[in-house]
C-alpha positions in Angstrom: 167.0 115.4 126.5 165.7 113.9 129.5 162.1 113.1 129.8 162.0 112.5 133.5 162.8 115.5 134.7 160.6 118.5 135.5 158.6 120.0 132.9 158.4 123.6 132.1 155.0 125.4 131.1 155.7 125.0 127.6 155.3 121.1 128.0 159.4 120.5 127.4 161.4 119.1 130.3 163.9 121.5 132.2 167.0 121.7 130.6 168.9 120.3 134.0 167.0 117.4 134.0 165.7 116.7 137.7 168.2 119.0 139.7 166.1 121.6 139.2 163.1 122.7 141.7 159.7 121.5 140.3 158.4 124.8 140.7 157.0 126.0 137.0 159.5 128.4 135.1 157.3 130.3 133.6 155.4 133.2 136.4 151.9 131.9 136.9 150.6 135.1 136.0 151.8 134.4 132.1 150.0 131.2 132.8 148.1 130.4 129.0 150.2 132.8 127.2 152.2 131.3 124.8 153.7 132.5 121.5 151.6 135.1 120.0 149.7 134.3 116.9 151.4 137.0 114.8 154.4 135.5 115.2 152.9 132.0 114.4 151.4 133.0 111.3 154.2 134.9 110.2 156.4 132.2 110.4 154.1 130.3 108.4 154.0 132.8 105.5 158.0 133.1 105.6 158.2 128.9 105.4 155.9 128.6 102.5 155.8 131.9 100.5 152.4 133.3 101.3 151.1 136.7 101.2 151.5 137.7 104.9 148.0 139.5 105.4 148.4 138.3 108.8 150.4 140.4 111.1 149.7 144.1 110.1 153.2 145.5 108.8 152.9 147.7 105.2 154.8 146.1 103.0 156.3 149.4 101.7 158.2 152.3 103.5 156.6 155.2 104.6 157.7 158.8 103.4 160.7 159.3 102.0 161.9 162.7 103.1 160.9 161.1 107.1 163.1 157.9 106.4 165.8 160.9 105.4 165.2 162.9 108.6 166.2 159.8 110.6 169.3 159.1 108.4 170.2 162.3 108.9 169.9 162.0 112.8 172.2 159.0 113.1 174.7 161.1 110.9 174.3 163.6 112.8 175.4 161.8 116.1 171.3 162.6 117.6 170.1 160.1 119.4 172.9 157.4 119.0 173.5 157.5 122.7 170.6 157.2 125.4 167.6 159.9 125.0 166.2 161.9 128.0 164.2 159.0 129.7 160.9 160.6 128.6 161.9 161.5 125.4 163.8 164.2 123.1 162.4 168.1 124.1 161.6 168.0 119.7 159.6 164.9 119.8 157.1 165.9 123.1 156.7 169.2 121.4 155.6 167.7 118.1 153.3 165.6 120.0 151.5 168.4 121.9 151.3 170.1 118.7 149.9 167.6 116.6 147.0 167.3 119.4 146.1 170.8 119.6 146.5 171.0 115.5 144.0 167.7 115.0 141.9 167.8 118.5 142.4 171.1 119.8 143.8 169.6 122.8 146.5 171.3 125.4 149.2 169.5 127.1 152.8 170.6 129.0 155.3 168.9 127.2 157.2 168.4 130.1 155.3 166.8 132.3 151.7 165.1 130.2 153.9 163.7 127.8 156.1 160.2 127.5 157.7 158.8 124.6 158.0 154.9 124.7 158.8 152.0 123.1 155.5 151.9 120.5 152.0 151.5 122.0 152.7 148.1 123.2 155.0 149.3 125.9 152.9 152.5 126.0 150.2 149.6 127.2 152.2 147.8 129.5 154.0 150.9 131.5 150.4 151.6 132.2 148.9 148.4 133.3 152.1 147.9 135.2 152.0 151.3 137.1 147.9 152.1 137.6 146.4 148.2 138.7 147.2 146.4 141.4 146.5 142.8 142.0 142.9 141.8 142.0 141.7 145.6 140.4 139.3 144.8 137.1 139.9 145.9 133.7 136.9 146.1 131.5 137.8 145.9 127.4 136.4 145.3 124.5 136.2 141.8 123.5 138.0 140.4 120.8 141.3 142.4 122.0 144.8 143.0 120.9 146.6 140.0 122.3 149.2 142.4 124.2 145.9 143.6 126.5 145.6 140.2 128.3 149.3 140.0 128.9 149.9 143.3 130.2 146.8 142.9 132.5 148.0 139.1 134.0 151.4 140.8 134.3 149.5 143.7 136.4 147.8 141.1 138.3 144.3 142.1 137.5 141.2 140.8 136.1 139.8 140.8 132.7 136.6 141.9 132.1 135.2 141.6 128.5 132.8 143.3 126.8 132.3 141.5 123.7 131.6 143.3 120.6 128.9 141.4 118.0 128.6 140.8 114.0 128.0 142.7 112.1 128.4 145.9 113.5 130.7 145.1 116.9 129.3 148.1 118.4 129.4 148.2 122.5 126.1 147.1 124.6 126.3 150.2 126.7 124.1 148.8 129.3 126.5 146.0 129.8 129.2 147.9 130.0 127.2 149.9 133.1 126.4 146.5 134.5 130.2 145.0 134.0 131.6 147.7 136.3 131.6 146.5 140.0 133.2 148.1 143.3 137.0 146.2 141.9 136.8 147.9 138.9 139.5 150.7 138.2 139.9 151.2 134.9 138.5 150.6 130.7 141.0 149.9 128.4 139.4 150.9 125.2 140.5 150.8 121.5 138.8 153.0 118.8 139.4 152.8 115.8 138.7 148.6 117.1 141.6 146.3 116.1 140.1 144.0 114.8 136.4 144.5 113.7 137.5 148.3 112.7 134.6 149.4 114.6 134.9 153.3 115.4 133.4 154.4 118.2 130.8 157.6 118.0 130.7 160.6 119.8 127.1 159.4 121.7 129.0 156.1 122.6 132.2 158.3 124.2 129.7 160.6 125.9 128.0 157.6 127.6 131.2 156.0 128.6 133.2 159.0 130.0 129.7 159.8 132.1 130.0 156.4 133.1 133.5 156.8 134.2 133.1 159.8 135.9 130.0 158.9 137.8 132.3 155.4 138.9 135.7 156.9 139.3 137.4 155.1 136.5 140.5 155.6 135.0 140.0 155.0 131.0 143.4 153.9 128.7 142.6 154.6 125.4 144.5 153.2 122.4 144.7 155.4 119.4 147.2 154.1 117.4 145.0 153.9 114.3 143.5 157.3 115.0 143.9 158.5 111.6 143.3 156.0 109.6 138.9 156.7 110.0 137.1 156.0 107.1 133.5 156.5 108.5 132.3 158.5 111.0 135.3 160.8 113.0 138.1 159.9 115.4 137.3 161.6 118.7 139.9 161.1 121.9 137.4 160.0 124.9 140.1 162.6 126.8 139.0 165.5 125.4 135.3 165.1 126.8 133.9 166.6 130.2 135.0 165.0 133.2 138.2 163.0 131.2 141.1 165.3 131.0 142.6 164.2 134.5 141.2 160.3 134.1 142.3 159.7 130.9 145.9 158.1 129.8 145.8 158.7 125.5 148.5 156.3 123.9 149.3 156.4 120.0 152.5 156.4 118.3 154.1 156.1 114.1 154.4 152.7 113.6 150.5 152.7 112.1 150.3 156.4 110.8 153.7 156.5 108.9 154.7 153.0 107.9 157.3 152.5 109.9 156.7 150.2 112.2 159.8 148.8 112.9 161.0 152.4 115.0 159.2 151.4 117.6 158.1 155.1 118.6 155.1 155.2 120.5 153.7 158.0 123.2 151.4 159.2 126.0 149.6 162.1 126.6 147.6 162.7 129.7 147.7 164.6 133.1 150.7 164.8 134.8 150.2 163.0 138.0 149.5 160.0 135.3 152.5 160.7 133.2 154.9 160.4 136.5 153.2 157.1 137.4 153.8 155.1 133.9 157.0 156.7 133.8 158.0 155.5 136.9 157.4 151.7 135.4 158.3 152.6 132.4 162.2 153.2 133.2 162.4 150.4 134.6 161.8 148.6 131.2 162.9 150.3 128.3 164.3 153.2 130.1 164.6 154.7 126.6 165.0 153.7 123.2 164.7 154.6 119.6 166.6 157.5 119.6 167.5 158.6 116.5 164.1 157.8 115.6 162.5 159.9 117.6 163.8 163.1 115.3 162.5 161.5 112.5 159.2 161.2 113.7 159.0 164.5 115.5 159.0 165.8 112.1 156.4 163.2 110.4 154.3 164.7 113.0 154.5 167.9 111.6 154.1 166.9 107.6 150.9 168.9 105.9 147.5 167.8 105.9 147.9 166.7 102.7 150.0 163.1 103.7 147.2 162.7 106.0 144.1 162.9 103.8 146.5 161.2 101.4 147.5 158.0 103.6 143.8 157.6 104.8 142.4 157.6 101.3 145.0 155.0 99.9 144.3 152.7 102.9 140.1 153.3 101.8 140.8 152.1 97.9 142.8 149.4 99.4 139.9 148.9 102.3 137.8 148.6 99.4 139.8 146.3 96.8 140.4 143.4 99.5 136.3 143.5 100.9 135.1 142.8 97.5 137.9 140.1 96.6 137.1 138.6 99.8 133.2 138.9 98.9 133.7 137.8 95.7 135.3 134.6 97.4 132.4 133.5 99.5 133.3 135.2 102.8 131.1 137.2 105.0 132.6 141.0 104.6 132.2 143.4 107.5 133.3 146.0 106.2 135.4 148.3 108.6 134.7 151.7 109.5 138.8 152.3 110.4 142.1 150.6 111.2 143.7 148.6 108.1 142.1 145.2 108.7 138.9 143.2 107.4 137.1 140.8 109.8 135.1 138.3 107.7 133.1 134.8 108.6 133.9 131.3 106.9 131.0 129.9 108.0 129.4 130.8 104.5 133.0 128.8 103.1 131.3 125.7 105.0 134.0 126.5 107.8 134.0 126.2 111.4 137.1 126.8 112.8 139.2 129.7 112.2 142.5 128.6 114.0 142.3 125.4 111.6 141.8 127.4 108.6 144.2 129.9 108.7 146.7 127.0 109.3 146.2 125.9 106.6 145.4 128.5 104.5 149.1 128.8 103.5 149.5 125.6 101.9 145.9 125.9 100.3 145.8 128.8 98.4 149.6 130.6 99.3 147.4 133.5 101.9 148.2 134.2 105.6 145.5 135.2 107.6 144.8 135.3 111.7 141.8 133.7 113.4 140.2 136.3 115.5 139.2 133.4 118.2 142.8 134.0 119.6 141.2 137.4 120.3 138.4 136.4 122.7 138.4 134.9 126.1 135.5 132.5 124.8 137.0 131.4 121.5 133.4 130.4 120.5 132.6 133.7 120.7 134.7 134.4 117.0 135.1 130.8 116.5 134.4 131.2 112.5 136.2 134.7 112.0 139.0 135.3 110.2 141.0 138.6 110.2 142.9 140.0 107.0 145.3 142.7 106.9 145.0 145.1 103.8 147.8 147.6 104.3 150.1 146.1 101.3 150.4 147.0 97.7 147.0 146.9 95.7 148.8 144.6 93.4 149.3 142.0 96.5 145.7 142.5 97.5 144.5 141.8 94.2 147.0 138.7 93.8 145.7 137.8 97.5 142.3 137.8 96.3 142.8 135.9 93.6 144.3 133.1 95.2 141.2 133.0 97.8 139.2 132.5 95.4 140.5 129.6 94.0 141.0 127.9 97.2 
């Protein structure tokens, strides 16, 4: 391959060598995004054999009698050709009910509810179809790496609000002062991936009086919405002033262990809904199908799998924090989600990008530096982030092998 030619973004010359126009490949709004760290650390736990508490996948299946229902669809010739673009009639149903049965919240499952491809499309659909270039988008700082791409893809700003050890609780204040006359919308995340920090009711109250007062439209990610371990999971839509402002995005990857369906949804008021759908047919246009029968009835399955699957993921919360104490890291314990943020600093370590590389061949773990997570890498420059939604017996194994690092 031809060094002379012109290079793409990716620092590797064009494949045509210099026929091509020098103009970047890569859209200078992706500018800086490369491959994600999930898939980066992933690869390095398939090369070397590591436990993968990296990218946050359960390494079992989720109910049995679900896995069935979606067998059973795909027998049954449902869903094998393309869905109703915003979803099967069950599915939107099951979704309305499982907010009026948990929240006590109303929606037409017509028209304030979409099914999508998980939350991550769920996410971009929205960016894509409520900013336009130049709007701000405030968010909690360290964020899901998908935020900062749907947001360049949008066009907008980022705006972070960065969360501090120990507790990563929001600096309400500076969230007041972040919002200026560009600023259209908060792209919040409670339960927080990745501190686990839960946001309380006070906390909501402030910020949906905040964005009524500005005129802000909120995005709330809630795909770890029952997995709370402290405190309550309360949607910022169903509080005065947010029922029309508010877009509420979950989906069954995290609550059901199945990640790999890819069934994700939004609730919120219909002039909302037929904006992101607009986008969002243009991307996906549908998908999943089969699945989504499956999950319409995992939505409806008794209390008792939720208590159940929340108080499995709390032992297993609990058998990973004090491995990793027990190992010399700093522990902040989280109050949801299925990850642990810890510091290396007490380990003698600086830098949590190098570490994690070479974790694997150390001590056969995979973890993911939460710097990758911040638009300041100094900002989490020593944290480390550890996913504990496996088998006890890999957490205890993981454990073990950190501490004889």
């Amino acid at each position: 391959m031809s060094q002379d030619g012109p290079q793409r973004r990716d620092g590797y010359p064009s494949e045509n060598g210099g026929d091509m126009n020098t103009r970047p490949l890569l859209n200078r709004r992706l500018d800086g995004l490369g491959t994600t760290i999930f898939a980066e650390m992933s690869a390095l736990a398939l090369a070397t054999g590591a436990i993968n508490l990296g990218q946050g996948f359960p390494d079992t299946d989720g109910p049995e009698e679900i896995r069935e229902a979606a067998v059973r669809a795909l027998r049954d010739g449902k869903g094998n050709q393309y869905p109703p673009g915003p979803g099967i009639p069950e599915l939107r149903t099951a979704v309305t009910e499982h907010q009026q049965r948990f929240y006590g919240l109303a929606f037409d499952p017509d028209t304030e509810v979409l099914v999508t491809a998980g939350a991550t499309e769920a996410i971009a659909a929205t960016m894509l179809s409520l900013l336009e270039p130049g709007d701000e988008v405030i968010a909690f700082e360290p964020y899901y790496d998908s935020y900062a791409a749907c947001i360049q893809m949008a066009g907008a700003k980022r705006v972070p609000l960065t969360l501090h050890a120990p507790a990563f609780r929001p600096d309400l204040d500076a969230l007041r002062d972040a919002v200026t006359d560009r600023t259209r919308l908060l792209l919040l995340n409670s339960p927080h991936n990745p501190t686990g920090m839960v946001l309380t009711r006070e906390e909501l109250m402030a910020i949906a009086e905040l964005a009524v007062e500005r005129d802000l439209i909120v995005v709330t990610d809630e795909v770890y919405e029952h997995l709370v371990f402290e405190g309550e999971h309360i949607p910022l839509i169903s509080l005065p002033g947010m029922r029309d402002r508010t877009v509420s995005i979950s989906s069954a990857g995290k609550t059901f262990s199945f990640t790999g369906w890819k069934v994700g949804w939004v609730t919120a008021s219909a002039p909302l809904v037929a904006a992101i759908r607009t986008t969002k047919q243009f991307l996906t246009y549908v998908s999943s199908g089969p699945f989504q029968y499956a999950v319409a009835e995992a939505l409806r399955l008794p209390d008792e799998y939720f208590n159940g699957f929340r108080e499995d993921l709390r032992a297993k919360r609990d058998i990973l924090a004090d491995g990793l104490t027990e190992a010399g890291f700093e522990v902040f314990r989280p109050q949801g989600t299925y990850f642990i943020t810890t510091d290396i600093a007490p380990l003698g370590e600086k830098d949590a990008l190098a570490f994690c590389r070479s974790l694997p061949q150390r001590c056969g773990v995979v973890a993911v530096p939460n710097s990758v997570f911040y638009d300041d890498p100094e900002a989490g420059r020593s944290q480390v982030r550890f996913a504990f939604c496996k088998r006890k017996s890999v957490l205890r194994e993981a454990a073990s092998r950190l501490r004889q690092r």
